[in-house]
Every structure is written in structure tokens, then in C-alpha cells.
N, C-alpha and C positions, 0 to 999 in steps of 0.2 A: 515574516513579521516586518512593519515596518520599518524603519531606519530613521535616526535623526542624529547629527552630531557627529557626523563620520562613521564609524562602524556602531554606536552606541542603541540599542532596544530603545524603542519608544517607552517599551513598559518600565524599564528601569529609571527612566525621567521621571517619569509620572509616581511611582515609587521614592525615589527620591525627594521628590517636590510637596507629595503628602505627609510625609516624614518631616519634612524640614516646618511644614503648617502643624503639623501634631505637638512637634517639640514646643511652640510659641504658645499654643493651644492648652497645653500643659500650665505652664506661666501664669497666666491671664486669668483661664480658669481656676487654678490653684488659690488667687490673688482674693480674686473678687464672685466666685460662685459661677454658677449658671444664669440665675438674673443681673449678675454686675456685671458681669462680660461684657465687651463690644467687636464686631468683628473691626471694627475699626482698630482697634488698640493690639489685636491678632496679627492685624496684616503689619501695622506699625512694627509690632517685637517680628516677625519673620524678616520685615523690611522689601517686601512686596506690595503691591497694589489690592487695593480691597477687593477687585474685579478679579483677580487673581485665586484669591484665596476662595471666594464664594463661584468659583469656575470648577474648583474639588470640589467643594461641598457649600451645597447652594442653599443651606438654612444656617441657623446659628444650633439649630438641635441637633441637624445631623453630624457638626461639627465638634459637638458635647459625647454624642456618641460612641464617636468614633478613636477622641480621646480615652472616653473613659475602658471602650472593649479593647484598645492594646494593649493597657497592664493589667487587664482582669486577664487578658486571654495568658499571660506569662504567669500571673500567677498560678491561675490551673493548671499548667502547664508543667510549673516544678513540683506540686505536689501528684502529679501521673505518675511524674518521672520520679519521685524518690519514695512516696509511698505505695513500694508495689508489694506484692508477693516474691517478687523476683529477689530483696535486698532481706538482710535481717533486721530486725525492728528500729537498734538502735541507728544500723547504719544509715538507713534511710529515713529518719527524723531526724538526724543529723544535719545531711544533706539537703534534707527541706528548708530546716532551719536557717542553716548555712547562707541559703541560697535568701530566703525571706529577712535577715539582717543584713545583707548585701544589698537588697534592693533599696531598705528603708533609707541605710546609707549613702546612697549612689543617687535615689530620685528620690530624697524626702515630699517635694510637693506633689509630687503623684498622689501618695500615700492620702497625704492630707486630703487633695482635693477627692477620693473617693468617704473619706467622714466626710467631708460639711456637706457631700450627698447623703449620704446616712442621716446624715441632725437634721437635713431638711424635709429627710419623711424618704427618701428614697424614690421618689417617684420617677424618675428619670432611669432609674437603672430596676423597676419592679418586676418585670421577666425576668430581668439577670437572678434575682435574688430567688423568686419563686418557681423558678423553672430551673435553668442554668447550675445556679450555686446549689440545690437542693440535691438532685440528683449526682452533681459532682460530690458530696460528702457520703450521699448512699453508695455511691461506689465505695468508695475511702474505707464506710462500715463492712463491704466485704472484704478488703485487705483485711482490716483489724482481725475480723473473726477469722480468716483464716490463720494468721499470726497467732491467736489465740489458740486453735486448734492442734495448731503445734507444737505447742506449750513454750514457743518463744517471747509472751507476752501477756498481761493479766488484762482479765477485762476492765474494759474502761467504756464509760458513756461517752462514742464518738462525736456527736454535735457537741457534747458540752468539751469536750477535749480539744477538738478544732477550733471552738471557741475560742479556748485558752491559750492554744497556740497562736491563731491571731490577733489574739490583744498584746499580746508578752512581746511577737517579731515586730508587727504595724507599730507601736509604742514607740520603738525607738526614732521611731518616722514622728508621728504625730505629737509626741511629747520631748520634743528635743530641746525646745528652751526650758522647760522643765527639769529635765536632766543635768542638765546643763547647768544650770544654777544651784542644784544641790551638789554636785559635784565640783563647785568652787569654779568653772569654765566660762569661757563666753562662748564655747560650742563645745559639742562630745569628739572625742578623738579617737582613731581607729583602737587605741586599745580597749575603751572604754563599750564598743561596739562588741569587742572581743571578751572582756570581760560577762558581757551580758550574753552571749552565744553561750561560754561555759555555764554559766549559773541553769542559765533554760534547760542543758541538756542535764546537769546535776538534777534538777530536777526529774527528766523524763525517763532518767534509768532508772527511775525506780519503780518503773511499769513493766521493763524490759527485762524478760528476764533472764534471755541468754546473754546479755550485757551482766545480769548480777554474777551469773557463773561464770563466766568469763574473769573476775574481779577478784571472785574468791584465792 
């Protein structure tokens, strides 16, 4: 491999450097959409040269892209990892959970900038949604049924349940000045993040049913 920097991987530059353009990308996009965006205003918040930036990624769409499949790809990623067969029902909706109000709170305009894709028709991420995200939940439906099987869990309609768990976690992302202002705040505060974890799962034990017996 090649070398640059003293002992340092070429690839780990180039890693880094996309990384530091994604985080900016994030921002900008968040702010102003995909039609408001400039890469000018990209390169500006990275604090690089516009030449620079469209040397990664040499459109403005493939640099929409690329933001938007790194936290779609974490997303998928924690629902693999915690709605398995491997976990019992509660503990890994738990942990999805967990993990999906962690994120709202930690990068709310992520969150954001994948709605005003949604409100604007989606057509920018329309593979994601009909390919992608489709077959990610039909897996999901064979965890459940298995869970079901095993009498650790009632049945429940899994699109419309995944639903409901992405509106309840994303929410606290998307609707935070809303929040916010009911709750007497000029922003929500980690307990209030924490509050809304419990109530979710208050909720979802009462699908679980080795969570009920567990209770008794």
C-alpha cells in the first residue's frame, strides 16, 4: 500500500478526508435541502477548497448520496444487531431503541435531513426505500415470527410496528423544538431523552411476553 505522512495508509487520508466533507455535508444539507445546498457553502463549513471537495465526490448528488447512505447504513445496522433471534424480544427492542434515541440526540440534523427527503417525495433516496428498506423489515418480519413462535411475543403487524417505532425514536430528532416548548425548555435535556426511552419501552412490553412473566 502506498504511504503518505510518514508511516500513515493512503487510505486512511482519504477516509478521513471524506469523513471530515460528510460531516459539513450533513450541516448544509440539513439547513437548506438538496436543491438549497451549494458546494460552495460545503467546502466553506469543512474549510477546504471547492476543488477539494468535488475531487471526493465530483457531483453535488453524489455528495447527497453519500451523506444520506451513512446513517441509513447505521441505522440498519442497529436494528440487525438487536432485533435478532439471537436476543429475547424485550431485550433487543430495548437496545434498538436505546441505540435510535441516542442517535436522535447526538445528530439530530441527520435525522432531520432524511424527513425533508421524505416531504420532498423521496426521490433521491427511492431504491433506498423500495429496495433496500423493504427487504430490511421482511427480514425483521422473520425475527418477529420466530419470537412469536416461541411464545416470547404476540403477534403484531411488523411494517406497521416499525413504523411506530420510527416515528416514537426519529421524533425526538425531528420534533425537538416542539418538545422543547412543551416541556417549559429552550432545548430537551438528556433526561428528558431518558424519560421518553422509558415510556417507549412501557409501551412495548406489552407485546413481550416473556417481559410480562418476567414481571409477574
Amino acid at each position: 500500500m502506498r504511504q503518505k505522512d510518514g508511516n500513515r495508509p493512503a487510505g486512511s487520508l482519504r477516509e478521513n478526508m471524506t469523513g471530515h466533507i460528510l460531516d459539513a455535508a450533513e450541516k448544509v444539507f440539513s439547513c437548506h435541502g438538496f436543491s438549497g445546498a451549494r458546494i460552495d457553502e460545503i467546502a466553506r463549513v469543512c474549510d477546504l477548497p471547492k476543488a477539494n471537495v468535488l475531487y471526493y465526490f465530483n457531483t453535488k448528488e453524489k455528495l447527497y448520496h453519500a451523506t444520506l447512505e451513512r446513517f441509513l447504513d447505521v441505522w440498519l445496522a442497529d436494528a440487525d444487531a438487536w432485533i435478532s433471534e439471537k436476543n429475547r424480544p424485550y431485550d433487543g427492542l430495548l437496545k434498538y431503541v436505546q441505540a435510535k434515541i441516542a442517535f436522535s440526540r447526538r445528530k439530530p440534523e441527520v435525522s432531520r435531513l432524511f424527513m425533508q427527503e421524505l416531504l420532498s417525495g423521496g426521490g433521491q433516496i427511492e431504491d433506498f426505500l423500495k429496495v433496500t428498506l423493504k427487504e430490511h423489515v421482511e427480514r425483521l418480519s422473520e425475527v418477529f415470527s420466530t419470537w412469536q413462535e416461541r411464545g416470547q411475543m404476540k403477534a403484531v403487524n411488523v411494517p406497521h410496528f416499525m413504523f411506530l417505532l420510527w416515528s416514537m425514536t426519529q421524533s425526538y430528532a425531528d420534533m425537538q423544538v416542539q418538545f422543547a416548548a412543551v416541556l417549559g425548555r429552550k432545548k430537551l435535556l438528556k433526561s428528558d431523552y431518558d424519560d421518553g426511552l422509558g415510556t417507549i419501552m412501557q409501551l412495548l412490553s406489552s407485546v413481550c411476553i416473556d417481559e410480562e412473566i418476567s414481571a409477574r
